[in-house]
C-alpha positions as CSV (number, residue, x, y, z in Angstrom):
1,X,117.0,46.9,83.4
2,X,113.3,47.3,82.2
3,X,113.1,50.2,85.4
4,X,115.9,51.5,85.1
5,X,115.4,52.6,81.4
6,X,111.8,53.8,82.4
7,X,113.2,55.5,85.1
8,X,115.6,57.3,83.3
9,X,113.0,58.4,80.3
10,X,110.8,59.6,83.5
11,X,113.9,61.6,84.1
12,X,114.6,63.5,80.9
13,X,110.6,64.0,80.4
14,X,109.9,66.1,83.5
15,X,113.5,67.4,82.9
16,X,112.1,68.7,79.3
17,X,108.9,69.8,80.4
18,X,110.4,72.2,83.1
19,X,112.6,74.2,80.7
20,X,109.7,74.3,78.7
21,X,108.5,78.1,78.8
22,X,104.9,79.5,79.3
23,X,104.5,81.0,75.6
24,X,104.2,84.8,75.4
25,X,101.4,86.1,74.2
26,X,102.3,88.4,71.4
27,X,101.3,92.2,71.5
28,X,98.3,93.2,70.0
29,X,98.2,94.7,66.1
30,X,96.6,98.0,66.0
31,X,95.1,99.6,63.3
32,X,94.8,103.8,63.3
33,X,92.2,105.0,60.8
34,X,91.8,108.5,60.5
35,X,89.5,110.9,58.7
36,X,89.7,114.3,57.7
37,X,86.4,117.4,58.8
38,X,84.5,114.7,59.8
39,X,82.2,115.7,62.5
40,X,80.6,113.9,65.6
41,X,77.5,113.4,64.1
42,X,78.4,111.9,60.6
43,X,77.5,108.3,61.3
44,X,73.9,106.8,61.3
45,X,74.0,104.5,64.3
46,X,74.8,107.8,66.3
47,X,71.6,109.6,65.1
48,X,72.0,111.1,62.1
49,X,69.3,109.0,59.5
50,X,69.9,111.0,56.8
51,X,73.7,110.0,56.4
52,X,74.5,106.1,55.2
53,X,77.4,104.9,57.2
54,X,77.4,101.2,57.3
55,X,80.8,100.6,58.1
56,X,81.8,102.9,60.3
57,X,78.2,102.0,61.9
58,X,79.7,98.4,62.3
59,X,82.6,99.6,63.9
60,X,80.1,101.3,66.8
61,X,78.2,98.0,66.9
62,X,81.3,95.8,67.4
63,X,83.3,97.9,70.0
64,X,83.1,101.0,72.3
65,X,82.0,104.4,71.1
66,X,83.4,107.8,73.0
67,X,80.6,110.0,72.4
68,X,83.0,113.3,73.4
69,X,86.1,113.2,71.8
70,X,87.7,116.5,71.1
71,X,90.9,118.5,69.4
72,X,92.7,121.0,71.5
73,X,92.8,123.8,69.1
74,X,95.7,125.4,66.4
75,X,97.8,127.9,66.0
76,X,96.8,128.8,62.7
77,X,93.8,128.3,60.2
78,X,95.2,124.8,59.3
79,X,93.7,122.9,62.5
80,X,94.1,119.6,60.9
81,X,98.1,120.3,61.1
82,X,98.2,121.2,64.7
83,X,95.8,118.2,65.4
84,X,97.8,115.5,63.6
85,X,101.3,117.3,65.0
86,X,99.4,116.3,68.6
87,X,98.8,112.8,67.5
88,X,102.2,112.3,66.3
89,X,103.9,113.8,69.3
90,X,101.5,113.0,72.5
91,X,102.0,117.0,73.2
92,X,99.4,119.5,73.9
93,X,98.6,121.8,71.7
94,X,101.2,124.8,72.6
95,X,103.7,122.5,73.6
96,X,103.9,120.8,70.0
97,X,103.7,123.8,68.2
98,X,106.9,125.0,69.7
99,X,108.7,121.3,69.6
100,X,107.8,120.5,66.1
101,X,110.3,123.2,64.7
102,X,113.2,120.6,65.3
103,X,111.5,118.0,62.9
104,X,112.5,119.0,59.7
105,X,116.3,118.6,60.9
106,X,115.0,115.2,62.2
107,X,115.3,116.3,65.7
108,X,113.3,114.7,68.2
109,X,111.7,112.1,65.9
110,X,112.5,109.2,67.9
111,X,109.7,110.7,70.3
112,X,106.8,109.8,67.5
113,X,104.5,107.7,67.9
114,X,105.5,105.5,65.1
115,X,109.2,105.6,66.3
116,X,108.2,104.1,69.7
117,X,105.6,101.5,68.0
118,X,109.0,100.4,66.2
119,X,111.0,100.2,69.4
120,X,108.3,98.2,70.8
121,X,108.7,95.0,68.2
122,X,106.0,96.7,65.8
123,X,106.2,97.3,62.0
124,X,104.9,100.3,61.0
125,X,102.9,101.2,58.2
126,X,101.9,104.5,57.0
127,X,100.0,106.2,53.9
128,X,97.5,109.2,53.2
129,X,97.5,112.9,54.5
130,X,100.6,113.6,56.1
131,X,100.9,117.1,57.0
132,X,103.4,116.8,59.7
133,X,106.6,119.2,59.6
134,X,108.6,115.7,59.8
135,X,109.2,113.2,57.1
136,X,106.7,110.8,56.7
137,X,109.2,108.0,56.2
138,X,111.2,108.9,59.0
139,X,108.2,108.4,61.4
140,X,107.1,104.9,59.8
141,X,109.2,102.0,58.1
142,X,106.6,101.3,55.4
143,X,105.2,104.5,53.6
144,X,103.3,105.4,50.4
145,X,101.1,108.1,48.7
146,X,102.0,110.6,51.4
147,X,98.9,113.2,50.5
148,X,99.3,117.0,51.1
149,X,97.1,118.9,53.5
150,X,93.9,119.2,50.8
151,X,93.5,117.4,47.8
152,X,93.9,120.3,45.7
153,X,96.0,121.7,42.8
154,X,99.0,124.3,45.1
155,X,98.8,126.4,42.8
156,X,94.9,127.2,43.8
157,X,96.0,127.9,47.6
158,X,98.4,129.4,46.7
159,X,96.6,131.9,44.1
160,X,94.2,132.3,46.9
161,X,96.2,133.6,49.4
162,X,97.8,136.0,47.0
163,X,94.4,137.0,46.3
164,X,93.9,138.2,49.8
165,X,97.2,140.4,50.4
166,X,96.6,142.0,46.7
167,X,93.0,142.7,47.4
168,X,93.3,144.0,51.3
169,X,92.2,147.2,52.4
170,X,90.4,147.4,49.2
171,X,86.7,147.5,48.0
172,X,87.0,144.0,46.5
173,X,85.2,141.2,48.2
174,X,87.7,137.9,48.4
175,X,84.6,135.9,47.2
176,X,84.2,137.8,43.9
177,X,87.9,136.8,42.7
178,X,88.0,132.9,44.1
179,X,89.5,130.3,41.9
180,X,86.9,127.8,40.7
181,X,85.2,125.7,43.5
182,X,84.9,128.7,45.9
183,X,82.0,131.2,46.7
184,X,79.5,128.2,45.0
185,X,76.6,127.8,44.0
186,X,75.3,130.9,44.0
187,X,72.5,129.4,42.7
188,X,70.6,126.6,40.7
189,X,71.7,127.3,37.9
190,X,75.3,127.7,38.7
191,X,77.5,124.7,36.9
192,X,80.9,126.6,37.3
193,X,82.3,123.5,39.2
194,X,81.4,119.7,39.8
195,X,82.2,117.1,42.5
196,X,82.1,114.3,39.3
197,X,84.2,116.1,37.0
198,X,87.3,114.8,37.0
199,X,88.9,117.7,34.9
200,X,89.0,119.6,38.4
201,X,92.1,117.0,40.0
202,X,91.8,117.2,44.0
203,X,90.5,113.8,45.4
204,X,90.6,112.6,41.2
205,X,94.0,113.8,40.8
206,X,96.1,110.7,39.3
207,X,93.2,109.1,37.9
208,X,91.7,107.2,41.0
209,X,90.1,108.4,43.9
210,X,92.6,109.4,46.7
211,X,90.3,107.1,49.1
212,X,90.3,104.6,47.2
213,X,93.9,104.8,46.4
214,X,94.2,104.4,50.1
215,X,92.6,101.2,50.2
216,X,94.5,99.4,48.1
217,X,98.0,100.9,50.1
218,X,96.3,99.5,53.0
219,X,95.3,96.2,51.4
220,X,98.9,96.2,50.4
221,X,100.2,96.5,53.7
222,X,97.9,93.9,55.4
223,X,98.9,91.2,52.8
224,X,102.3,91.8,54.1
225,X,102.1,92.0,57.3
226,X,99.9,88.9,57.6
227,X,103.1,86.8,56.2
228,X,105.2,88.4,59.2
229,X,105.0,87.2,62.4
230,X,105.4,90.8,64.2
231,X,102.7,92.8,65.4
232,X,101.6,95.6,62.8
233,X,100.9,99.3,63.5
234,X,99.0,100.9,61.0
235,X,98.0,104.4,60.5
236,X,95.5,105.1,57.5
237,X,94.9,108.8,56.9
238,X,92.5,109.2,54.4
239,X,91.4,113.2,53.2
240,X,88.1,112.5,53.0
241,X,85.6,114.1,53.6
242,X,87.9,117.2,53.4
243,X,87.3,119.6,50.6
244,X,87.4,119.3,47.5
245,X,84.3,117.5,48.5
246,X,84.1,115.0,45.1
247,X,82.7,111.7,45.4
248,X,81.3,109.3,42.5
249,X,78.1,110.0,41.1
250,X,76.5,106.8,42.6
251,X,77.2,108.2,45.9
252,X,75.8,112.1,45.1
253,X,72.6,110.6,43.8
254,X,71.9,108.6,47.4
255,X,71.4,112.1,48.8
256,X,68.5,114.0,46.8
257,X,68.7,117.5,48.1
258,X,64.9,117.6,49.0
259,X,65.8,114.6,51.5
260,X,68.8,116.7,53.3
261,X,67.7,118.8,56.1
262,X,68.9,122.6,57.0
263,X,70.9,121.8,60.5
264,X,68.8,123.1,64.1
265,X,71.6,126.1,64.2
266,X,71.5,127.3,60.6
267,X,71.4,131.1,59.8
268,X,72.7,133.3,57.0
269,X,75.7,135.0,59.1
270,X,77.4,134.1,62.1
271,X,77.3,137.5,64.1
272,X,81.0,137.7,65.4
273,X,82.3,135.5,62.3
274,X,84.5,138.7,61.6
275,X,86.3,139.0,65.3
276,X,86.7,135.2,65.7
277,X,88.4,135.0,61.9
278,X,85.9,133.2,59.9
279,X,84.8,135.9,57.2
280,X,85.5,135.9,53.8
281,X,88.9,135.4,54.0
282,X,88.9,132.2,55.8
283,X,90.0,129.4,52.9
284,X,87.5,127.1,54.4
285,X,84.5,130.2,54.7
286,X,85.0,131.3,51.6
287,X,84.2,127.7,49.8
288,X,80.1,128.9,50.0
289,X,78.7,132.3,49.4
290,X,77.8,135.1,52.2
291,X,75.3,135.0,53.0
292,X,74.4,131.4,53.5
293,X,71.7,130.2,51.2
294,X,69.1,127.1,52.1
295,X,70.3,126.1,48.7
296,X,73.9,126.7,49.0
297,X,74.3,125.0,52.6
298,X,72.3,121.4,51.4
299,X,74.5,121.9,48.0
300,X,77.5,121.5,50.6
301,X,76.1,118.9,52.8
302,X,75.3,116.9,50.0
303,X,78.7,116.8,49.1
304,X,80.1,116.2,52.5
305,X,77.6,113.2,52.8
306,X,78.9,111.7,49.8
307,X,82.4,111.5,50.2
308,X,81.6,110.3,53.4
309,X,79.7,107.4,52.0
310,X,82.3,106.7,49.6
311,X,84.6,106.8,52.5
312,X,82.9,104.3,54.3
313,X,83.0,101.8,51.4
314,X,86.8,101.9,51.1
315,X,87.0,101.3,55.3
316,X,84.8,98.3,54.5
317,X,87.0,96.3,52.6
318,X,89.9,97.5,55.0
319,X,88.3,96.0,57.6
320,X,87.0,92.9,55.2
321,X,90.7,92.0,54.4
322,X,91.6,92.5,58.0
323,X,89.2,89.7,58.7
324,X,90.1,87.7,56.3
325,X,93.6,87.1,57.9
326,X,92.3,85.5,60.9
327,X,94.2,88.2,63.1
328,X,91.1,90.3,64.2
329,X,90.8,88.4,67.7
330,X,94.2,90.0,68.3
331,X,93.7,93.3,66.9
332,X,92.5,96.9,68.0
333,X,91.0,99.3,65.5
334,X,90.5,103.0,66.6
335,X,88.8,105.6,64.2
336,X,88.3,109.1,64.2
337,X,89.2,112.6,62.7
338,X,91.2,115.1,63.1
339,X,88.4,117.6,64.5
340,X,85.0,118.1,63.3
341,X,83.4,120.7,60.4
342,X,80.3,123.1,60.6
343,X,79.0,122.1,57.3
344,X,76.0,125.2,57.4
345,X,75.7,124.7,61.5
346,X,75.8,128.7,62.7
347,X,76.3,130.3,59.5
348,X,79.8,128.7,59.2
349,X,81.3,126.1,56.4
350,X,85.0,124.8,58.3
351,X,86.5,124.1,61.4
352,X,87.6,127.1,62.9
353,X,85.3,127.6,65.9
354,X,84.5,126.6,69.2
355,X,81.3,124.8,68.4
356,X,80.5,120.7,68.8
357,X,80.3,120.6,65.4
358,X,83.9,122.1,64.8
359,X,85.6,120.7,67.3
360,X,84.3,116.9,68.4
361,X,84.7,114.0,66.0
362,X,84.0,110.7,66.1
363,X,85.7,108.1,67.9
364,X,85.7,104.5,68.1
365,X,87.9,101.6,69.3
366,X,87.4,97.5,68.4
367,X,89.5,95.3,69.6
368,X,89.8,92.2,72.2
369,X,88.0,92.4,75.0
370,X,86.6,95.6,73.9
371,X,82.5,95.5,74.9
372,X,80.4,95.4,71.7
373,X,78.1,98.6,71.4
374,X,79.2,100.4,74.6
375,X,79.3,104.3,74.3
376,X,81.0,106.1,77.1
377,X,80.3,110.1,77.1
378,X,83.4,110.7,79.6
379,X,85.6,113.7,77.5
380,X,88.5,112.8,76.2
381,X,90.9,114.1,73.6
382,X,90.9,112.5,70.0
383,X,94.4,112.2,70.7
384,X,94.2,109.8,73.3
385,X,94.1,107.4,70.6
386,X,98.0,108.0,70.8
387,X,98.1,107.4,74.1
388,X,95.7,104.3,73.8
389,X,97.8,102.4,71.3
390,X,101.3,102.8,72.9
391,X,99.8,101.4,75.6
392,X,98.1,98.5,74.2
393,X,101.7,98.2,72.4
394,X,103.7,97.8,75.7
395,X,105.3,101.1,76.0
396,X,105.5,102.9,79.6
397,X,103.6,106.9,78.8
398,X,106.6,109.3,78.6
399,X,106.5,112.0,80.6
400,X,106.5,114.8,77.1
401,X,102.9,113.2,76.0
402,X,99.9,114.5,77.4
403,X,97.1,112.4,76.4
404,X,96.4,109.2,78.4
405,X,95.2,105.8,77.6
406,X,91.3,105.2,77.2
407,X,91.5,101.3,77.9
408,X,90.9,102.5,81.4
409,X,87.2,103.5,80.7
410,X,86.8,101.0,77.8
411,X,87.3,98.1,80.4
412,X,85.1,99.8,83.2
413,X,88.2,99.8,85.5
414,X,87.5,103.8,85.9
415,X,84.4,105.9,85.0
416,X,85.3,109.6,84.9
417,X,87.4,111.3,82.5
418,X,90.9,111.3,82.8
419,X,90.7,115.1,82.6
420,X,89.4,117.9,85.0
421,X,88.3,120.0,81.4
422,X,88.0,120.1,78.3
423,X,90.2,123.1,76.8
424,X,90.6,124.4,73.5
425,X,92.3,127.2,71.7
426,X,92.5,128.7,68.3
427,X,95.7,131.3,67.8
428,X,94.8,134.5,69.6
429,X,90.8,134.6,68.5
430,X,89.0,132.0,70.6
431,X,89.7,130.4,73.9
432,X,87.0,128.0,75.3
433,X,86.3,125.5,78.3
434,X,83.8,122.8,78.5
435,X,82.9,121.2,82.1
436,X,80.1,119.2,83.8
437,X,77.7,119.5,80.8
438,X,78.2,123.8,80.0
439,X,80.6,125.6,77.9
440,X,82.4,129.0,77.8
441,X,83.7,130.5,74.8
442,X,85.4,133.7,74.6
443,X,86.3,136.2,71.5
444,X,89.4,138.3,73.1
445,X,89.2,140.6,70.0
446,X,86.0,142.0,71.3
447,X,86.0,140.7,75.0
448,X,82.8,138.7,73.9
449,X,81.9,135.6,76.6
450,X,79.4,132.9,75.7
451,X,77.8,130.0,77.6
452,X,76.1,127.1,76.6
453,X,74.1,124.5,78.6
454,X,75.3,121.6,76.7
455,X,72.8,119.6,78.2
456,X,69.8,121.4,77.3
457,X,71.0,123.4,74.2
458,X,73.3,121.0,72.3
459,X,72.9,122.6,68.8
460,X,74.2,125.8,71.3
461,X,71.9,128.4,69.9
462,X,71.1,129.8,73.6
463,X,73.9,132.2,75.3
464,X,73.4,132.4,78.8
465,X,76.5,134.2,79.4
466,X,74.3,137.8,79.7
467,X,72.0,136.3,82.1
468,X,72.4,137.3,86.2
469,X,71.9,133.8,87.3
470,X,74.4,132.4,85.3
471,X,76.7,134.6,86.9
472,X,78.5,132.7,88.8
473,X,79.1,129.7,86.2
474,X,81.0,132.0,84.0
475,X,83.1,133.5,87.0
476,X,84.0,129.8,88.0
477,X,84.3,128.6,84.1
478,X,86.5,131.7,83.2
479,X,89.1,131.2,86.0
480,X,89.5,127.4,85.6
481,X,90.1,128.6,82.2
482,X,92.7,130.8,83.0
483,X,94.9,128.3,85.4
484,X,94.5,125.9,82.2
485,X,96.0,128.3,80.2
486,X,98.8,128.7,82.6
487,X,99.1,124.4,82.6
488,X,99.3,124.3,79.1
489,X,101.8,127.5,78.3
490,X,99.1,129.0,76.4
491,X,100.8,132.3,75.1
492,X,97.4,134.3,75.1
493,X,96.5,136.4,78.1
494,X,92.9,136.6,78.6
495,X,92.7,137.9,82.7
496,X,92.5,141.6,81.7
497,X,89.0,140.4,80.3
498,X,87.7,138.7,83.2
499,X,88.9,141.4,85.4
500,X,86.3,143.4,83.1
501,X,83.6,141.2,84.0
């Protein structure tokens, strides 16, 4: 009886342990923090020593760094709205601009990124600058604090575009008739406006700091979804460093003004500023005087190195509280910006240029089995980091998006860039091309071509576009730029130019 009972216990163990299942392993969290004009070359631990960046330096030191990560250009002066319509959508630049008309009648939206995140298992959280023809909350389950474009009063926009149409084909310089934050400082001694003075709203508006505000929504959301046991999509879109550029006084006085240098590329005027549409009535051009001062141009940087600073506190204790859940070996954190900001480089103040500085931005990525302190310079898109996270999330690419998945190149299973180019446009005043270390820029206005060894001249001061044995690189640059444009439905024809040649 004895082995007949034993038998039968034999039986119904091995009977139990075969329906047992292999556990799944559950997808991976991912967390999407983005900044706002935050260039490239805004972080310490990737050269710059004047800037304090602890945080976002810690991200670099515990994952992989893409040293060339770039936007694909806008259709209008706002580039941060074309950039983030890209990252919602997956779609090249051209191709968004014409499918995002359906959003506000909710068409399409089940094509977003946080709408396929939700189909995968995920709950998604969103908060910060929006500016996205769709509704926020249609996007994303979990939404708060949906911030405008710029932390600014409307009614100063606004004013300021009136300002424009009134004053054209007048005497009137735009700068002369700014509201209050514009065309500053003129000197020393000018006080007309302060990044501390809270009577001026933008980033103080509400009576906290907008990045700080967006902390605490993201503290919020992690101390929710660490009771849940899905995985969590977050995306974090902070304005700073955008202008207004106000930041506590703590964080103005780390950056004396004798201690901030006048960038490699600096001058007083851009020479074609005019015929690529960054004069004086560019929003962002018209925030410091014409023409640059020294004084003026470390007044600005000062600024933009503060709220950067301040920036990196609030990420900080984002990723402080994201440790503290215990559910960091299982998620991935990418960072970066919607495109990058000239800050003084070449005369210019915003975005709205072909340059490094304007268009490349930072970009990081932590995560599991993510090698600690890597940097990879293949080119890639900043809005790969779409691409990336549906990936990492399960979802097979759909054919509409364009970016691709860096995990690739972060694991070492490829080396080259998942891209024959680098192409980037800005309505019909710029076109440019970056490949194999150079770079071609062209002003249709005024048929003007410029090429940079990117290599040798990466503050690109040098055009080599004039000179006879360089020839040959702008011929081969210009007509790869041309069958790109054709790839990407660019509506600008440019071949009547090159035929000029």
């Amino acid at each position: 009886m004895k082995k007949i009972i034993l038998l039968l216990l034999t039986i119904g163990f091995l009977s139990c342990k075969s329906e047992q299942k292999p556990k799944e392993k559950s997808k991976p969290n991912v967390v999407f923090i983005f900044a706002d004009d935050m260039t490239y070359s805004a972080l310490n631990s990737l050269g710059n020593k004047e800037i304090m960046t602890p945080n976002l330096d810690r991200l670099v030191h515990q994952g992989t760094t893409f040293t060339h990560a770039y936007n694909m250009g806008a259709w209008n002066g706002a580039i941060c709205a074309a950039s983030r319509a890209m990252m919602i959508s997956g779609r090249s630049v051209w191709d968004v601009n014409s499918f995002r008309q359906g959003w506000p009648k909710n068409k399409g939206l089940e094509k977003t990124w946080g709408k396929l995140m939700e189909g995968a298992g995920y709950d998604t959280y969103m908060t910060g600058k929006w500016h996205v023809d769709a509704k926020a909350d249609s996007v994303f389950q979990n939404v708060v604090h949906i911030r405008p474009g710029m932390p600014g009063d409307a009614w100063e926009h606004d004013d300021m575009v009136k300002t424009f149409k009134e004053i054209k084909g007048t005497n009137i310089k735009p700068a002369s008739v700014m509201p209050v934050g514009y065309n500053r400082p003129l000197s020393k001694n000018d006080t007309s406006w302060s990044p501390t003075d809270k009577k001026f709203g933008g980033f103080w508006k509400g009576g906290k700091h907008w990045s700080e505000v967006l902390k605490d929504d993201a503290i919020s959301f992690i101390d929710k979804a660490e009771k849940k046991d899905n995985p969590f999509f977050m995306y974090l879109a902070f304005n700073a460093p955008h202008d207004p550029r106000q930041a506590p006084q703590e964080f103005l006085d780390k950056y004396p003004l004798d201690n901030i240098s006048i960038p490699e590329s600096w001058m007083p005027e851009y020479t074609y500023k005019d015929d690529m549409g960054c004069g004086h009535n560019l929003r962002d051009e018209a925030l410091a005087p014409f023409p640059r001062t020294e004084y003026a141009t470390k007044t600005h940087i000062q600024e933009y190195y503060a709220l950067i600073t301040h920036l990196d506190v609030q990420i900080g204790k984002i990723l402080d509280r994201l440790e503290a859940t215990g559910k960091m070996d299982n998620t991935y954190i990418i960072f970066t910006a919607d495109h990058g900001l000239a800050a003084g480089r070449h005369g210019l103040i915003g975005k709205q240029s072909q340059f490094d500085h304007s268009i490349r931005a930072p970009f990081m990525i932590t995560g599991p089995n993510v090698p600690k302190n890597k940097k990879i310079d293949a080119d890639i898109y900043l809005q790969d980091a779409m691409a990336t996270a549906i990936d990492l999330g399960g979802v097979k690419k759909p054919d509409y998006v364009f970016f691709n998945s860096i995990m690739d190149l972060v694991t070492g299973k490829q080396s080259k860039s998942n891209y024959n180019a680098i192409y980037n446009g800005y309505v019909d005043l710029q076109r440019m091309i970056r490949k194999d270390g150079f770079k071609l820029i062209i002003y249709p206005k005024i048929e003007k071509v410029l090429l940079y060894d990117l290599e040798k001249d990466p503050e690109e001061i040098t055009n080599l576009a004039d000179e006879a044995s360089y020839k040959e690189k702008v011929d081969t640059l210009f007509k790869e730029l041309i069958v790109m444009q054709k790839e990407l439905n660019d509506p600008l024809n440019i071949e009547d130019i090159y035929k000029k040649l």
